[in-house]
C-alpha positions in Angstrom: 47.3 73.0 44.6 49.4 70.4 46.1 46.9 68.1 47.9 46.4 64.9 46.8 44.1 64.2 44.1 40.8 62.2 45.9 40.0 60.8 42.4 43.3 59.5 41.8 44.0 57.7 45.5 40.8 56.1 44.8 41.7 54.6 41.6 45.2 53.6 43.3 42.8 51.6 45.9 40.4 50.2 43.5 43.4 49.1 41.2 45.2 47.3 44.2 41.9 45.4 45.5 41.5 44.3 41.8 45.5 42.9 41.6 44.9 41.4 45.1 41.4 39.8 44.3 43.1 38.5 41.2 46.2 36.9 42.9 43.8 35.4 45.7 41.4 33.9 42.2 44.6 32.5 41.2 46.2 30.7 43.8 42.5 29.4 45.4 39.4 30.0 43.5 36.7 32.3 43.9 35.6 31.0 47.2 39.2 32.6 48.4 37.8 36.0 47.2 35.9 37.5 50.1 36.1 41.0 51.4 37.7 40.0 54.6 40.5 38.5 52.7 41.0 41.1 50.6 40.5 43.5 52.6 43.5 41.9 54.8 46.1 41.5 52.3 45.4 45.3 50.6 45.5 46.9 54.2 42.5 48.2 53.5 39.2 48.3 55.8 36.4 46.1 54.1 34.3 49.3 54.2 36.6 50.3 51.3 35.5 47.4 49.5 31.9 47.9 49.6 32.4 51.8 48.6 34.1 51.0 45.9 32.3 47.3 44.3 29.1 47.7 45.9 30.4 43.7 47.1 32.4 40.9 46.8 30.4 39.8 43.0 30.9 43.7 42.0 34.9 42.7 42.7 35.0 39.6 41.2 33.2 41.6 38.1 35.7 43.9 38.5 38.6 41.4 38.1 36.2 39.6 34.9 36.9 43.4 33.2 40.8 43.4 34.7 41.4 40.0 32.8 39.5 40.8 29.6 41.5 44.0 29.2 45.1 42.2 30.1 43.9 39.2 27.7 43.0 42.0 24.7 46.0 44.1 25.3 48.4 40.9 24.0 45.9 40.0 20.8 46.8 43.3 19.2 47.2 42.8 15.3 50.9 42.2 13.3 49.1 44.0 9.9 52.3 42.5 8.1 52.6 39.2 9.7 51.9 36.1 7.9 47.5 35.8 7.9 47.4 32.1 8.4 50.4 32.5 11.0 48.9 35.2 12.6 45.4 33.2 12.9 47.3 30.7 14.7 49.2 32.8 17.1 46.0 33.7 18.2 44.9 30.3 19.0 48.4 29.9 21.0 47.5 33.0 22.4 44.4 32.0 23.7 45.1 29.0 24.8 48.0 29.6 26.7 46.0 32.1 28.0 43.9 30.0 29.9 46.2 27.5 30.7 48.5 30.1 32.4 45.2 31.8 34.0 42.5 29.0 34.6 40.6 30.4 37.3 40.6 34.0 35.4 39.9 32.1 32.0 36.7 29.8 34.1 35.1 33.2 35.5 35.7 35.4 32.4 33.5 32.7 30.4 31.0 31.8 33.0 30.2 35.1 34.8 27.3 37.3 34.1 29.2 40.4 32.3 28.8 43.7 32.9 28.6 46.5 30.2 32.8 47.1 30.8 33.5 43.0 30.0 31.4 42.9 27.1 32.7 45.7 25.2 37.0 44.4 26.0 35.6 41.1 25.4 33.7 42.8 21.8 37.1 44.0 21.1 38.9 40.9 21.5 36.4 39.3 18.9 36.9 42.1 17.0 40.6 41.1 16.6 39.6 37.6 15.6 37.1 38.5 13.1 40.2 41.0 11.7 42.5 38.3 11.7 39.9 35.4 9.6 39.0 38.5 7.4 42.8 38.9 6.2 42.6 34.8 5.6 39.8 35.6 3.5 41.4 38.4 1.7 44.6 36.1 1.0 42.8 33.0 -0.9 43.3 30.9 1.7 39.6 30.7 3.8 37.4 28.0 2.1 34.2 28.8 4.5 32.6 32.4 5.5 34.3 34.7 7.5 31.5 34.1 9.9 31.9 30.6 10.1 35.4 30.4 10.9 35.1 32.9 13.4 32.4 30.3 15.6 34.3 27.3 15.1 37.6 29.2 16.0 36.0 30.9 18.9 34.4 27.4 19.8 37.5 25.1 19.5 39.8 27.0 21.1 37.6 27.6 24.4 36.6 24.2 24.5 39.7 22.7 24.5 41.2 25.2 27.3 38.0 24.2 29.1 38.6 20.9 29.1 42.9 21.2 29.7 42.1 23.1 32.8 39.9 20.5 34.2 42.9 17.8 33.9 45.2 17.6 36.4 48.6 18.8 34.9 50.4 15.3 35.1 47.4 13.9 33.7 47.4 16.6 31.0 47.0 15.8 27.0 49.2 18.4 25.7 48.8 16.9 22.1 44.8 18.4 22.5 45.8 22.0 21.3 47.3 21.4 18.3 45.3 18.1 17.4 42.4 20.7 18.2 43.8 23.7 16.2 44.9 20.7 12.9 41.0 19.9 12.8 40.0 23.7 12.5 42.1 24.1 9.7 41.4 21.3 7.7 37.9 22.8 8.0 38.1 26.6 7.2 41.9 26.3 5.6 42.6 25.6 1.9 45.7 24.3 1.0 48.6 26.8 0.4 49.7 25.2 -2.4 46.1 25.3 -4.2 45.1 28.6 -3.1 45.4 30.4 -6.5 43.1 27.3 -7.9 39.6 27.6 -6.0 36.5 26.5 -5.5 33.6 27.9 -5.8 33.1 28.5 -2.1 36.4 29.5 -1.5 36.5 32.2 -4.3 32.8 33.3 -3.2 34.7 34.1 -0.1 37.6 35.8 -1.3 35.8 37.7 -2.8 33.1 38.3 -0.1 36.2 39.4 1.5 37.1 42.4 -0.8 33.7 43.9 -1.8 34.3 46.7 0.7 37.0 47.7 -1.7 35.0 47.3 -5.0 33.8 51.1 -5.3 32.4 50.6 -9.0 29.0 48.9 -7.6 26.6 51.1 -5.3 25.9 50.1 -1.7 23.0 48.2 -2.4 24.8 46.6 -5.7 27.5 45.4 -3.0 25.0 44.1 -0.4 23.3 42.3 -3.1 26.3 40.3 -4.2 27.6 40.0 -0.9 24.3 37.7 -0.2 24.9 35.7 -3.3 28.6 35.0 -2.0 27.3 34.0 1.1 24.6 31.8 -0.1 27.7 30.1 -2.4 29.9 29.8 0.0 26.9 28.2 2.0 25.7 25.8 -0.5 29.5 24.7 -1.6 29.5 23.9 2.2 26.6 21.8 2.9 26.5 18.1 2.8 
């Protein structure tokens, strides 16, 4: 047949609504997102809208799931990249991020999110938690893997929070890396004293590898993998 495909104009529609919604976020804020205005600018009737988002909060959901999947598709993994480096292009990914997308970055962390945003935004963890596990497996992560991933995770969307609500001449463009310095001096050890642990850091490493060490059972594994933690937990507290 050589009709148009229904399904596939409908996804061209819904995918140019999104993109418009999106540039309308960015240049003025959610209260520029209504179905009239988008509506407008797409050429679309707002009928359209409502048949395809339900309303205006299913389109700004729909842009929330847009900007998850744009953010994920750039944090894919370098497996042969440096781990430390590749922890902190991460962070400069992230950050920049937000700063180049504040109003995307402000709704993708404050919205309710749907069952589509949580699982890109589950996959974008997922590459954070892959990138502190190959710290871990290098020697170089002196807390759990856990650990790092929650103060990573909370420094580096706490300081785009707070760049985002300066005015760019008034901007402290020191905050990243000041912010990013501080993390590692917590979860890092020193490169030069990696191959000489501590206890917490070596409970780690080696917390890190038990997937790998096939000559204990599953429940042998589990068992030591809850004294590591409980180490690398005890070396930790004050």
């Amino acid at each position: 047949m050589n009709g148009a495909d229904p399904l596939s104009s409908r996804d061209r529609t819904r995918a140019q609504l999104v993109e418009v919604a999106a540039h309308l976020l960015a240049t003025g804020g959610p209260d520029a997102v209504t179905t009239r205005s988008v509506a407008l600018a797409a050429g679309v009737q707002a009928p359209a809208i409502y048949r395809l988002f339900g309303d205006k909060d299913g389109l700004l959901d729909a842009v929330v799931e847009h900007g998850f999947a744009s953010y994920v598709g750039r944090k894919q993994l370098d497996p042969d990249a440096d781990p430390v480096d590749s922890l902190h292009a991460g962070w400069e990914l992230h950050v920049g991020f937000g700063l180049s997308n504040p109003e995307l970055f402000r709704l993708m962390h404050t919205a309710l999110r749907t069952p589509e945003s949580r699982a890109a935004a589950a996959t974008g963890a997922g590459i954070l938690r892959a990138r502190v596990h190959r710290v871990a497996e290098a020697g170089r992560l002196r807390v759990t893997e856990r650990r790092a991933v929650d103060l990573i995770s909370a420094a580096g969307t706490g300081v785009v929070f707070t760049l985002i609500d300066q005015a760019e001449d008034e901007r402290d463009d020191t905050l990243a890396n000041t912010a990013w310095e501080s993390v590692c001096a917590v979860i890092l050890t020193d490169a030069s004293t990696a191959t000489i642990m501590g206890p917490a850091a070596a409970a780690v490493t080696l917390r890190a590898a038990l997937p790998n060490l096939l000559a204990l059972t599953a429940a042998e594994r589990a068992l030591l993998g809850d004294w590591l933690d409980r180490i690398a937990e005890f070396q930790r507290a004050p």
